[in-house]
Phi, psi and omega in degrees: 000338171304275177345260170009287186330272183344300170322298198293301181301347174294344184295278180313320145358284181304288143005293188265339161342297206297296180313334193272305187317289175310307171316323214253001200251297168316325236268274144342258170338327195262312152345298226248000161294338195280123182275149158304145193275157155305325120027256150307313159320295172266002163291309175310326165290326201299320243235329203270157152272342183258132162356145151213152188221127209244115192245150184215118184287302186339142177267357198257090176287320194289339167269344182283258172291259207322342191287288210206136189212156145297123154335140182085339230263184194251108195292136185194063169303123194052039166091326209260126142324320189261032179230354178278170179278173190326264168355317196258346184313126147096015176248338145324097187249133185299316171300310156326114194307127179235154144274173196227104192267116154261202183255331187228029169061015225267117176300344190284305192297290181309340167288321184309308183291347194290327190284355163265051176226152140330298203192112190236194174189138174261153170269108196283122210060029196056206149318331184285287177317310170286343166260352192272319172278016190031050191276162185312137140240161175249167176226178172097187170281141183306136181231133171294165183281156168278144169282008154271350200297346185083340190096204179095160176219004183205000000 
C-alpha cells in the first residue's frame, strides 16, 4: 500500500499541474481578446513590475509615430521589420509581454500583429484614445534608451 500511495499522488499532482496549464492557456487567450482603455494602460506602466514593450504599428511614421507617440514606445509599422527605422531594427522582441498602438485600437491590425508576440493586448482605440486622454507624449524620431536609463517607459 506504500508504494501506491506515492504514485497515486504524483498522478494527482499531474493532474492538477495539466488543469493549472489549460487554465493559464485560457487565461491568456481570453486576455489578449479584451484592449486595454488607455488608462489602464498607463496606470499599468506607471505601477507594474512586468516589462512591457509598447509597439506602434502605424504605417506613416512622419505623420504618425514623429507626430505623437507613447513615451518608449517602438516604431514597428505595419507589423514588418524591415519597414522600422535604423535606430530601431531588431528591438522589438517576440517573447515580451507587448501592447500593439494602431491610430484606432482597429482589431484587424491586432490580430495581424499579435501573432508575431508570445503575448501582445491592443490599446483600445489606439492612438486616437490615448491623445484623447490626454496621457503623456512623446514626438520625433525613435532614440534607443541609453543603457543606464534603467528601463521604464513614462
Amino acid at each position: 500500500m506504500s508504494m501506491v500511495e506515492p504514485l497515486l499522488w504524483s498522478v494527482v499532482l499531474g493532474g492538477l499541474a495539466g488543469l493549472n496549464l489549460q487554465e493559464g492557456r485560457r487565461h491568456h487567450d481570453l486576455e489578449a481578446q479584451v484592449a486595454l482603455a488607455p488608462k489602464v494602460l498607463y496606470q499599468r506602466l506607471a505601477k507594474s513590475q512586468v516589462q512591457w514593450q509598447i509597439v506602434d504599428v502605424r504605417t506613416d511614421l512622419r505623420d504618425g509615430y514623429e507626430d505623437a507617440h507613447i513615451p518608449g514606445a517602438l516604431p514597428f509599422p505595419s507589423c514588418d521589420p524591415a519597414l522600422s527605422p535604423e535606430a530601431a531594427k531588431g528591438r522589438a522582441l517576440a517573447s515580451v509581454p507587448t501592447v500593439i498602438v494602431s491610430e484606432d485600437g482597429s482589431p484587424e491590425i491586432f490580430a495581424k500583429c499579435a501573432s508575431y508576440f508570445t503575448s501582445a493586448r491592443n490599446l483600445g482605440g489606439g492612438m486616437a484614445a490615448w491623445s484623447e486622454a490626454n496621457l503623456p507624449e512623446d514626438t520625433g524620431e525613435y532614440v534607443p534608451p541609453k543603457s543606464s536609463a534603467g528601463g521604464g517607459c513614462l
